[in-house]
GUVEXTOR-493055 format. One record per atom (N, C-alpha, C): residue in three letters; x, y, z. Coordinates in steps of 0.001 Angstrom, whole numbers, plus 500000, padded with zeros to 6 digits. Atoms other than C-alpha are relative to their C-alpha. Layout:
# residues N
AlaXYZ ...
# end
This chain:
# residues 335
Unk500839498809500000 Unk500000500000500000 Unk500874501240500000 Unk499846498966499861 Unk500733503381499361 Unk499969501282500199 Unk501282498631499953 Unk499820506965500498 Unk500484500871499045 Unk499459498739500961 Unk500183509510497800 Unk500534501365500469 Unk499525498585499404 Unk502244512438498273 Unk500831499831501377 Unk498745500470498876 Unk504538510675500772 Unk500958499064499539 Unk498884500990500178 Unk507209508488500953 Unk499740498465500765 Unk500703500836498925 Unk504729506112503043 Unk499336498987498833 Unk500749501075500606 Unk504339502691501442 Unk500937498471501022 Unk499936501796499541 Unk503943498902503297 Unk498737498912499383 Unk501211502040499821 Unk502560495302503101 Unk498611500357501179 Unk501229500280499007 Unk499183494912504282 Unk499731498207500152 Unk500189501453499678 Unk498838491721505762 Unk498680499058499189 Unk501516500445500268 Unk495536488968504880 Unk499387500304501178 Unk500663499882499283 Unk492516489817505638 Unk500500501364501253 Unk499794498447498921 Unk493820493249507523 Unk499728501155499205 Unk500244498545500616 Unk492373496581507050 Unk501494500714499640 Unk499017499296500119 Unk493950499248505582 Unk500218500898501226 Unk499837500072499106 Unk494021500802508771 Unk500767499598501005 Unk499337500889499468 Unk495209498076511069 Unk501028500176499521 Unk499063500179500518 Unk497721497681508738 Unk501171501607500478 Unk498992498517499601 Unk499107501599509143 Unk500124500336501450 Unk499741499764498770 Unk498568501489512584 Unk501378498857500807 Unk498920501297499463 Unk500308497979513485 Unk501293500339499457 Unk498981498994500329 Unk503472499928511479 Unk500250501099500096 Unk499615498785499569 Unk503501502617513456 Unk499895501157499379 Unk500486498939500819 Unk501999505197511269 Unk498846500636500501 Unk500929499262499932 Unk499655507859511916 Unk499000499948499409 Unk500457500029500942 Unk496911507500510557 Unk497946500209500816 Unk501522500030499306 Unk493478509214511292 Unk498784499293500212 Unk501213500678499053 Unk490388507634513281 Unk499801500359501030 Unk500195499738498955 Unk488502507135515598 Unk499312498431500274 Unk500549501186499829 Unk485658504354516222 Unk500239498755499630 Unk499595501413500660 Unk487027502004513917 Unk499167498956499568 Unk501819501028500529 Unk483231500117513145 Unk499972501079498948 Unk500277499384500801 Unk482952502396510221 Unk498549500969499986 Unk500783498992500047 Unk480464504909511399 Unk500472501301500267 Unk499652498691499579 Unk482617508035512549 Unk500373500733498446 Unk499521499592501350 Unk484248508506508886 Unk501315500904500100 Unk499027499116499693 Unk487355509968510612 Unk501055499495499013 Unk498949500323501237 Unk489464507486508103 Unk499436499919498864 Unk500195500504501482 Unk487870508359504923 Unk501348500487499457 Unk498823499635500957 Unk490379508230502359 Unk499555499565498730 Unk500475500336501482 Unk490415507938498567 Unk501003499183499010 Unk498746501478500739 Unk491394504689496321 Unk500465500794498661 Unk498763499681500967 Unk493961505776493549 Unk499599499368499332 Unk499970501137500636 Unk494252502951492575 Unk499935498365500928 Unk499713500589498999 Unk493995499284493268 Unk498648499939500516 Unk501234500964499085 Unk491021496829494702 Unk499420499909501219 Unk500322500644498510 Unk489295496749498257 Unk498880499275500079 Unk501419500811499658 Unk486824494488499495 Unk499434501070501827 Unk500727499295499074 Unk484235496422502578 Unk499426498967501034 Unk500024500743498769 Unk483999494534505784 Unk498580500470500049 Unk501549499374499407 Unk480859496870506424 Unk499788501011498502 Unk499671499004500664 Unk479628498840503546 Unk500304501315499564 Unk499380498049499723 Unk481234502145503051 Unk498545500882499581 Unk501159498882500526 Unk477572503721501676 Unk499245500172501572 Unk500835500073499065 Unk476671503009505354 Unk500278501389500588 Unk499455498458499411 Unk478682506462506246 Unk500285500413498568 Unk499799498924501082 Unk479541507774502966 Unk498882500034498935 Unk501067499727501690 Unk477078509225500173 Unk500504499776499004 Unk499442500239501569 Unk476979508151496679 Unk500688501302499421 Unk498972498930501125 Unk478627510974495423 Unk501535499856500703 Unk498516500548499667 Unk481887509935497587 Unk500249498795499608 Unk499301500556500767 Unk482079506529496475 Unk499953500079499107 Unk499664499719500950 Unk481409507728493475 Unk501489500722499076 Unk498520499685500512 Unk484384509546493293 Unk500951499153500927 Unk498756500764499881 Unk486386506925494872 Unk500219499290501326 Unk500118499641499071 Unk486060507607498597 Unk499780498260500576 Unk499855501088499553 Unk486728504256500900 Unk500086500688501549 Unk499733499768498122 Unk486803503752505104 Unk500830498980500031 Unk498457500901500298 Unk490356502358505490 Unk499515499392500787 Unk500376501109498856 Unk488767501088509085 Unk499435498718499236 Unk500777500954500410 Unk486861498706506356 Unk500420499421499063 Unk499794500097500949 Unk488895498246503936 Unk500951498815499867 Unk498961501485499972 Unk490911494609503013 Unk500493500387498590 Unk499210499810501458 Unk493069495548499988 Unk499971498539499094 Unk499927501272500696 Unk492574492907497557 Unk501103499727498368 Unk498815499976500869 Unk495940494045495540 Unk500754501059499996 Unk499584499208499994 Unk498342496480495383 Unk498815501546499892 Unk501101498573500083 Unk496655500051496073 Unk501008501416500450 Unk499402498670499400 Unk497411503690496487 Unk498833500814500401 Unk501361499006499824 Unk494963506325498266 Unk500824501237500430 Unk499546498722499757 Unk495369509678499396 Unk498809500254501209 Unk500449499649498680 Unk494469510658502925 Unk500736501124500977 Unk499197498243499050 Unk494966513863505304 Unk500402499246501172 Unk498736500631498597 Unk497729512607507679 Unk499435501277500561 Unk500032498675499228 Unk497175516263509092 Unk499218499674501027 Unk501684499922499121 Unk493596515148510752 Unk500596498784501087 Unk499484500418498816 Unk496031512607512961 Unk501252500033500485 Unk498634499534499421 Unk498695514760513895 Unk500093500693501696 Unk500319499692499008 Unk496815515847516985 Unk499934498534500565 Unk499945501378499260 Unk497239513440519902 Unk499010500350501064 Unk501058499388498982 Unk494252513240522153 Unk500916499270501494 Unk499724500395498787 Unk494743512744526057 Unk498742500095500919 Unk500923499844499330 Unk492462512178528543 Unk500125500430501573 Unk500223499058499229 Unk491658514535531182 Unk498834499824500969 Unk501007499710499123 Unk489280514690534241 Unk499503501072500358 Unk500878498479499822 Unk486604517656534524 Unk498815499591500917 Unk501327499831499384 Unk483439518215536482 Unk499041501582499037 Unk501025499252500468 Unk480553519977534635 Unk500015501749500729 Unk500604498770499896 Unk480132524256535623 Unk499372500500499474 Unk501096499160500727 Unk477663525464533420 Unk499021499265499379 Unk500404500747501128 Unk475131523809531958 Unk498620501329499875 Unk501022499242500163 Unk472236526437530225 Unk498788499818498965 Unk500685500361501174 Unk469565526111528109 Unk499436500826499085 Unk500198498848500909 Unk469422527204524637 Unk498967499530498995 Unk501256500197500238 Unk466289525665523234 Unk499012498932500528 Unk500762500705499704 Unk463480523484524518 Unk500783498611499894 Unk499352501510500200 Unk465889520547523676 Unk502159499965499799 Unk498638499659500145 Unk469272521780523333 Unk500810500885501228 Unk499320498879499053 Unk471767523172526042 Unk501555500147499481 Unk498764500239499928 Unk475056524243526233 Unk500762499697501448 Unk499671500409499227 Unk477177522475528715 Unk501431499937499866 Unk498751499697499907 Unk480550523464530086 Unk500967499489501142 Unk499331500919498592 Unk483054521256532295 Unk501084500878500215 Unk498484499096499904 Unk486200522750533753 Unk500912498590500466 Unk499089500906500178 Unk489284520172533423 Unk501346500000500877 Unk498669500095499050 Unk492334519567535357 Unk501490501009499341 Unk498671498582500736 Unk494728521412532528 Unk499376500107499150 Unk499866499506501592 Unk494498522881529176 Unk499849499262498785 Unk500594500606501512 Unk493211520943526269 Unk500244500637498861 Unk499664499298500717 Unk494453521952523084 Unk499168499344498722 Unk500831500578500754 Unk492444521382519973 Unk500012501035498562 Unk499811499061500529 Unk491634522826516784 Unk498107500210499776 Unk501439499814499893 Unk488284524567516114 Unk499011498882498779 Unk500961500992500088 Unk485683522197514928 Unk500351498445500300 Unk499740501133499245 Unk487276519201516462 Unk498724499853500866 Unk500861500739499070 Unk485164516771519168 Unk500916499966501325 Unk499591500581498496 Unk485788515337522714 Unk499273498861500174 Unk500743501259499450 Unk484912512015523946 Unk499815500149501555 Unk500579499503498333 Unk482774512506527048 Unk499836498442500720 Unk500433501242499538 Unk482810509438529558 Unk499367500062501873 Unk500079499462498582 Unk480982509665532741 Unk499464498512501025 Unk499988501227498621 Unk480426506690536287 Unk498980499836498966 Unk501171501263500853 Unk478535503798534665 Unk499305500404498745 Unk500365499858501407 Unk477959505245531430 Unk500306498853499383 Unk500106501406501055 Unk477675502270528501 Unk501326500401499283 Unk498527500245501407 Unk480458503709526374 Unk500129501858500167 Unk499710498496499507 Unk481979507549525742 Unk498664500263498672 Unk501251499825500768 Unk479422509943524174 Unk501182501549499090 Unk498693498712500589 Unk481244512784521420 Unk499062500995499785 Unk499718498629499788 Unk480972516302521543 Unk500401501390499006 Unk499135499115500513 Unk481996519336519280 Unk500487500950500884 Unk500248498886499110 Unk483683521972521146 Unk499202501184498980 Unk501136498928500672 Unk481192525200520542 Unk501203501192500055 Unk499028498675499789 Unk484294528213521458 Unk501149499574499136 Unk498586500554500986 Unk487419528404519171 Unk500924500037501516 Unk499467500440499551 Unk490303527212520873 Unk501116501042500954 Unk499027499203498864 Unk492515529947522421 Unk501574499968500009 Unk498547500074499962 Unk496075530224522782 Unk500492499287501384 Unk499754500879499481 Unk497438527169524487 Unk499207499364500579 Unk500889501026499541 Unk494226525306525137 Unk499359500561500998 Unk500903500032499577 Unk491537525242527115 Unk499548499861501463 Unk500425501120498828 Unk490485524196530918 Unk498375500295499687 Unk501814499955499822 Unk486715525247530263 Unk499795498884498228 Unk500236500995501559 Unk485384522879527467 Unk498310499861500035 Unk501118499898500079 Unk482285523927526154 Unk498835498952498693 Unk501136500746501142 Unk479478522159523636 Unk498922500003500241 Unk501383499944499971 Unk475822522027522763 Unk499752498214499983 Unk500528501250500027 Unk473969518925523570 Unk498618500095499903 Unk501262499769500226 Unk470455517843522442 Unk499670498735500419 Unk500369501408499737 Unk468630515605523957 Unk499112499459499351 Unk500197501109501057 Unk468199512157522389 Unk499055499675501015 Unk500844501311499109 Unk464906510179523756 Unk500495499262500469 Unk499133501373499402 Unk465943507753526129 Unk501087499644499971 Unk498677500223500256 Unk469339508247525436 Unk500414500028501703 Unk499637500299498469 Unk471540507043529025 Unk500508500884500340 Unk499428498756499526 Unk473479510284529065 Unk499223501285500176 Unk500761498494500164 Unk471295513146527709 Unk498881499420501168 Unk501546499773498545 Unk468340512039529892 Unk500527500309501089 Unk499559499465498483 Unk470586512347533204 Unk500311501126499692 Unk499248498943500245 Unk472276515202531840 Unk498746501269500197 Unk501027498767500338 Unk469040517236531029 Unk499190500104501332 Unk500668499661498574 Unk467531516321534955 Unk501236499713500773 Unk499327499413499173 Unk470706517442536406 Unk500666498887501149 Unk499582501150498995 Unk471798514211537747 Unk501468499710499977 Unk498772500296499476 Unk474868514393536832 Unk501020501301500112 Unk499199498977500257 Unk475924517630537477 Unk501367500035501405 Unk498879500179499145 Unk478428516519540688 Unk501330498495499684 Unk499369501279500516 Unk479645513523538631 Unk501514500507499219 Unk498694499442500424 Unk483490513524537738 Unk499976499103498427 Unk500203500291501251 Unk483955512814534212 Unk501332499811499272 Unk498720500515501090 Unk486693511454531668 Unk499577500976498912 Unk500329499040500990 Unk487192513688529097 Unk501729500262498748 Unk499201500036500904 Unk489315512741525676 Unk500088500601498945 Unk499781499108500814 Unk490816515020523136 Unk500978500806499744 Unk500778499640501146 Unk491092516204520575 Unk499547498824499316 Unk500126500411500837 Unk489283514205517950 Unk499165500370498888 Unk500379499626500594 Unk488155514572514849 Unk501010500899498666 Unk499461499197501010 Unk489165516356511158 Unk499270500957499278 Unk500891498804500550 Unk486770519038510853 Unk500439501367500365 Unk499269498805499886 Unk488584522032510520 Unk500147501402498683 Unk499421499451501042 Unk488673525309508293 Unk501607499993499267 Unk498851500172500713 Unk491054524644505495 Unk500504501523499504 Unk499315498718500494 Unk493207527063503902 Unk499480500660499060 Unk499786499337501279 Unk492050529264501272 Unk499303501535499489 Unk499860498749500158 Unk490950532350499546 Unk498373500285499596 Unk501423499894500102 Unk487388531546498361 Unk498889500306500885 Unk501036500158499224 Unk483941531871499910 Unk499569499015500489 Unk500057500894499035 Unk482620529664502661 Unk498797500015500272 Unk501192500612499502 Unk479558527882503172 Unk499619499530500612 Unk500582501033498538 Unk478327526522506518 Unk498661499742500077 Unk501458500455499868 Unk475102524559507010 Unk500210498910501100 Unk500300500426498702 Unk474044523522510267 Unk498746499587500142 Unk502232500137499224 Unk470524521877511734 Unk500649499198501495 Unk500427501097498786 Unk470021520889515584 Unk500946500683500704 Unk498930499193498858 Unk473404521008518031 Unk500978499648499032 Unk499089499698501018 Unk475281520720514689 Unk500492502083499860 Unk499629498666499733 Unk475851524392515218 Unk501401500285501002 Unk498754499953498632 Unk478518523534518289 Unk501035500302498781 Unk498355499577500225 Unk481588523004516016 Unk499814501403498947 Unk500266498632501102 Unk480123526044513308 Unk500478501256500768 Unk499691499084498589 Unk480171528228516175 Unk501939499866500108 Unk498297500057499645 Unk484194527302516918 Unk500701500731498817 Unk499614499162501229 Unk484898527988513588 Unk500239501406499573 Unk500318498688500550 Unk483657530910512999 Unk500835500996500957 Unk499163498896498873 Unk484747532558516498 Unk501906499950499510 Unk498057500045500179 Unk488486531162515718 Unk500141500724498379 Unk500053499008500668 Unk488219532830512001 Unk500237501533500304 Unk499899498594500364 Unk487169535653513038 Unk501435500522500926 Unk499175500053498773 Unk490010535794516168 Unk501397499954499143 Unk499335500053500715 Unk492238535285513275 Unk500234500221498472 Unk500865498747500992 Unk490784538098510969 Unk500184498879498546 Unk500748500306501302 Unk489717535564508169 Unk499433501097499037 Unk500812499130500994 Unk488926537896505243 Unk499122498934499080 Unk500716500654501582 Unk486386535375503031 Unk498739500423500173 Unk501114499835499234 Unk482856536124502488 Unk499481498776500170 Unk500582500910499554 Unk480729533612504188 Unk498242500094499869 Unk500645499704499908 Unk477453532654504337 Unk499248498583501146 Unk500334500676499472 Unk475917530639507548 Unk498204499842499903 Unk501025500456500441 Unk472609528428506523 Unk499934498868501300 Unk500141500862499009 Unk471035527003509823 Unk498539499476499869 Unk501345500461500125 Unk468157524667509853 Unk499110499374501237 Unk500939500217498517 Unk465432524321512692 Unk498534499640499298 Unk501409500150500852 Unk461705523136512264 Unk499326501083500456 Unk500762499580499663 Unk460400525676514086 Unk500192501376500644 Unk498930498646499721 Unk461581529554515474 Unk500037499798501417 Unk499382500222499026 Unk461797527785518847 Unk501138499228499754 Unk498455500576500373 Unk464720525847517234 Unk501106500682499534 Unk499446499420500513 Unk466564528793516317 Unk500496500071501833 Unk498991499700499068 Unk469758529726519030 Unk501039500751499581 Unk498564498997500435 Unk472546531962519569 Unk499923500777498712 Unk500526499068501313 Unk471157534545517576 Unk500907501338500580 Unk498746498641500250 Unk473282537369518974 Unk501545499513499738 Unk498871500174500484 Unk475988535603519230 Unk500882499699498598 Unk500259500097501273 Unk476044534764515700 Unk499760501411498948 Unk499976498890500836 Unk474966538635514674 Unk501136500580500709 Unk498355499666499207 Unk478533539252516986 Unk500758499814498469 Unk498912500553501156 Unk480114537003514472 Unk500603501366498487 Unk499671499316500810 Unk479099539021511575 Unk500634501523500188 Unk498757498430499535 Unk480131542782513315 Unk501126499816499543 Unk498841500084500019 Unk483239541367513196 Unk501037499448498948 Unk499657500426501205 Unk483570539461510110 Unk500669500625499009 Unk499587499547500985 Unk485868540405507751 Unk500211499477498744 Unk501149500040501436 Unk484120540674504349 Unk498838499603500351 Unk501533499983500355 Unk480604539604503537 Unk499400498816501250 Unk500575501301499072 Unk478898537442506376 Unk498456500312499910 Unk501022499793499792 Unk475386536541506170 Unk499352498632500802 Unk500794500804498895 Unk472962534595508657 Unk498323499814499508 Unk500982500243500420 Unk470131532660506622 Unk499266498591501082 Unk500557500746499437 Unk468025530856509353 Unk498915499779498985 Unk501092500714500702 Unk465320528110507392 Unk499599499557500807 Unk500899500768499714 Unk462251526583508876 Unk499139499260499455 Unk500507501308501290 Unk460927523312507708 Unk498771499658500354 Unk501578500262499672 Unk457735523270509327 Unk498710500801500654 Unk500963498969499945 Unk456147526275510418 Unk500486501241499287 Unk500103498773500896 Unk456072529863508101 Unk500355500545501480 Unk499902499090499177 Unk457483532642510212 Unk500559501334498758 Unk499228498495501050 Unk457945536816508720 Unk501458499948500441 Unk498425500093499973 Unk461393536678507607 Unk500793499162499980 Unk499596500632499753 Unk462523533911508027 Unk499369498748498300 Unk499984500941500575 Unk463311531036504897 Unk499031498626500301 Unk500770501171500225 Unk460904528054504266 Unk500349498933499450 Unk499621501346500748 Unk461649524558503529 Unk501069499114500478 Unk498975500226500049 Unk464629522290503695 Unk501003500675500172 Unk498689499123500073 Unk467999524003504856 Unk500806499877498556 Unk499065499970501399 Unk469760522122501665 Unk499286500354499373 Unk500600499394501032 Unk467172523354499510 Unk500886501635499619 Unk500008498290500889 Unk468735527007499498 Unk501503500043499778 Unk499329500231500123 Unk472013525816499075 Unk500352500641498472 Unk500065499403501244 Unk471578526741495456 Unk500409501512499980 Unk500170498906499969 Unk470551530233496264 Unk501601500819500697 Unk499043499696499170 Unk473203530479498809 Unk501361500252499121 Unk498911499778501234 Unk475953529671496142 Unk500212501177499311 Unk499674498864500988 Unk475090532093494002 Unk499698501630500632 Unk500041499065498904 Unk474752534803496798 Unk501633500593499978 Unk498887499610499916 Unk478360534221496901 Unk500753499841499346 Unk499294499281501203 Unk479248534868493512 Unk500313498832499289 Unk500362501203500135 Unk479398531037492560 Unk500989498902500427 Unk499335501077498631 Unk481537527626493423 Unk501135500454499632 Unk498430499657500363 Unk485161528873492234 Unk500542500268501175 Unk499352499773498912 Unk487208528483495074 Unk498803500271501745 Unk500751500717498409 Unk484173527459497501 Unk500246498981500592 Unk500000500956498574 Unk484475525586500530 Unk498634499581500569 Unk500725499675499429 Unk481878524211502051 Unk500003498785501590 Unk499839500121499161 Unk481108523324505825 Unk498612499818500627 Unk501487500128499608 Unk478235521052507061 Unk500088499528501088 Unk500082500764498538 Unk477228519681510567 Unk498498499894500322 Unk501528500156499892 Unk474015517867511398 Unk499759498107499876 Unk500087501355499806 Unk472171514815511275 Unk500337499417498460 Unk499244500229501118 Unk473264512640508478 Unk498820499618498495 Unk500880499967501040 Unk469878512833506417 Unk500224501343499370 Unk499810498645500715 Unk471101516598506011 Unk500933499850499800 Unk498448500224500861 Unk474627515773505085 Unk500061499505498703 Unk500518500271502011 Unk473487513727502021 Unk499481500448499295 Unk500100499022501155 Unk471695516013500865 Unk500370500847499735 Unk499110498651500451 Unk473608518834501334 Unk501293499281499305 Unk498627500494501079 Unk476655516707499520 Unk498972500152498514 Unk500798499673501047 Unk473913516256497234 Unk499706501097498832 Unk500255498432500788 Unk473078519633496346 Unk500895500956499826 Unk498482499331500044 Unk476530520752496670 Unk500541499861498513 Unk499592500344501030 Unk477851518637493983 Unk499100500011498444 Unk501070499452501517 Unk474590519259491415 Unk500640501366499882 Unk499605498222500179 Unk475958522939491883 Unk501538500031499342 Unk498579499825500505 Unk479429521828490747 Unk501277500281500824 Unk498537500196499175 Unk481448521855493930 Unk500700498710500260 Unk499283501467499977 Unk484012519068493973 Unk499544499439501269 Unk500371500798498787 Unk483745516719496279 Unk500946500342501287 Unk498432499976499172 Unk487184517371497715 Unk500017501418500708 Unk500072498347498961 Unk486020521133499032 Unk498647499731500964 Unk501600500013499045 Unk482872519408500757 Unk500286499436501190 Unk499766500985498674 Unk483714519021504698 Unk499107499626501211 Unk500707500244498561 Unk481521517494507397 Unk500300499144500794 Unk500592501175499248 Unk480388516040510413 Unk498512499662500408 Unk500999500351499707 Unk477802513806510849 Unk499145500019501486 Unk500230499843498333 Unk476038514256514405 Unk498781498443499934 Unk500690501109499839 Unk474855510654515227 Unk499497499839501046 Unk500500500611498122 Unk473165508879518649 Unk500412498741500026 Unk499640501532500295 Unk473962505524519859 Unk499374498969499144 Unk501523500802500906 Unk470413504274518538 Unk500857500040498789 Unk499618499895501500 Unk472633504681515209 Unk501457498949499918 Unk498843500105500043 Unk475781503205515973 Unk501180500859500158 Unk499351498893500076 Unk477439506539516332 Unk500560500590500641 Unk499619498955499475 Unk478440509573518023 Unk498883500332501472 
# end
């Protein structure tokens, strides 16, 4: 196997992921869950055969394997291969840290933000996660942080959480049961991060997919980003709308064009967009002059990720400028 654009090529054993394989040789090589639902190792086949332990359409949309797009966690090389993958997204080393909860507030009928304070400094980059683990929890639960990151990390570590029905964490979490509970707390993870460049920037958010948008944007602006932007958030209802000043902060400060198109998908409100969030995706594009050197930047559940890849790529943005994360529950296998 080989990674393109390095000097990084080995033997993959039988029957061993591509994955396994870069890890058991001491290579870096981004993840996380390793069951093929996080999508932290997508990478793309070159060249060269794999067979799918689990199938990759189970986390990636047809328009990624269409162009090529594989989960190394799943992947058994079935002959010489080359892919191309962002070593960058596991150059951060997470550690785990002990916090206790200080803030928890609520920012819609189902959504709070909740803030632990940690033993040291957490360093991260903005739209990264955290793996939250708390006494007799089933497994860890992940996180975006919501604040950009700061100069030398963190002890407050903030994020939005929404509560899942019957989920074992959010239900204690939301009746305050565990607000004296000491907590494990791993990080950084994750490869959701503004990339480098000179074009306009598209963010689309629905739910507590807004946490890592939010990081983003604050660390941009904290690091006078000149692009124009345009943030597309989706709620069903104008009690699902949040952080509305903080968000008209953003733009004050924005340097160039920032605009703030809240959509509602199930009740009409004055002023406010109707329909599907990816529906205006279109509109949005050409708001900002069209895809040449667009980026774009989604977070949400993963029925709005496919279609916003969807409606991304009908518009003519490559695949390779389209970055998200999916916001899953356990009920999913997920996040």
């Amino acid at each position: 196997m080989r990674i393109s654009g390095t000097e990084i090529d080995f033997e993959v054993g039988k029957n061993q992921t591509v994955l396994e394989a870069a890890l058991a040789q001491g290579f870096e090589f981004p993840h996380d869950c390793t069951v093929g639902t996080c999508g932290s190792c997508r990478s793309k086949l070159l060249s060269g055969k794999v067979d799918a332990i689990t199938p990759f359409g189970y986390t990636l949309s047809r328009e990624e394997l269409t162009a090529g797009y594989i989960l190394s966690c799943q992947a058994v090389p079935q002959s010489d291969i080359e892919i191309a993958v962002d070593l960058e997204a596991a150059a951060s080393h997470a550690e785990t840290v002990s916090g206790r909860i200080v803030e928890t507030r609520d920012l819609t009928h189902d959504i709070k933000l909740v803030s632990w304070e940690v033993e040291r400094s957490v360093s991260y980059k903005a739209g990264q996660y955290m793996n939250v683990r708390w006494p007799g929890g089933p497994g860890p639960r992940s996180y975006s942080f919501s604040t950009e990151p700061g100069e030398g990390g963190r002890t407050r570590l903030s994020t939005f959480i929404r509560k899942v029905p019957g989920g074992a964490f959010t239900e204690a979490l939301f009746k305050g049961e565990l607000d004296d509970a000491a907590f494990e707390i791993e990080a950084p993870h994750g490869h959701f991060w503004l990339h480098d460049g000179d074009g306009p920037i598209l963010l689309v958010g629905g739910g507590s997919g807004l946490s890592p948008l939010m990081s983003l944007l604050e660390d941009a602006v904290s690091r006078s980003v000149q692009r124009d932007a345009i943030l597309l958030f989706g709620g069903r209802e104008e009690r699902d709308l949040y952080y509305l000043d903080e968000i008209a902060e953003i733009g004050r400060r924005w340097k160039g064009k920032f605009e703030f198109w809240p959509v509602l998908s199930q009740t009409e409100a004055p002023g406010r967009r109707f329909g599907m969030v990816t529906a205006e995706i279109p509109a949005a594009i050409a708001e900002l002059g069209g895809v040449d050197g667009l980026q774009a930047y989604m977070c949400g559940p993963p029925v709005m990720i496919d279609a916003g890849v969807a409606a991304l790529t009908s518009q003519g943005v490559p695949i390779d400028d389209i970055h998200y994360d999916k916001f899953t529950d356990a009920s999913t296998g997920g996040n």
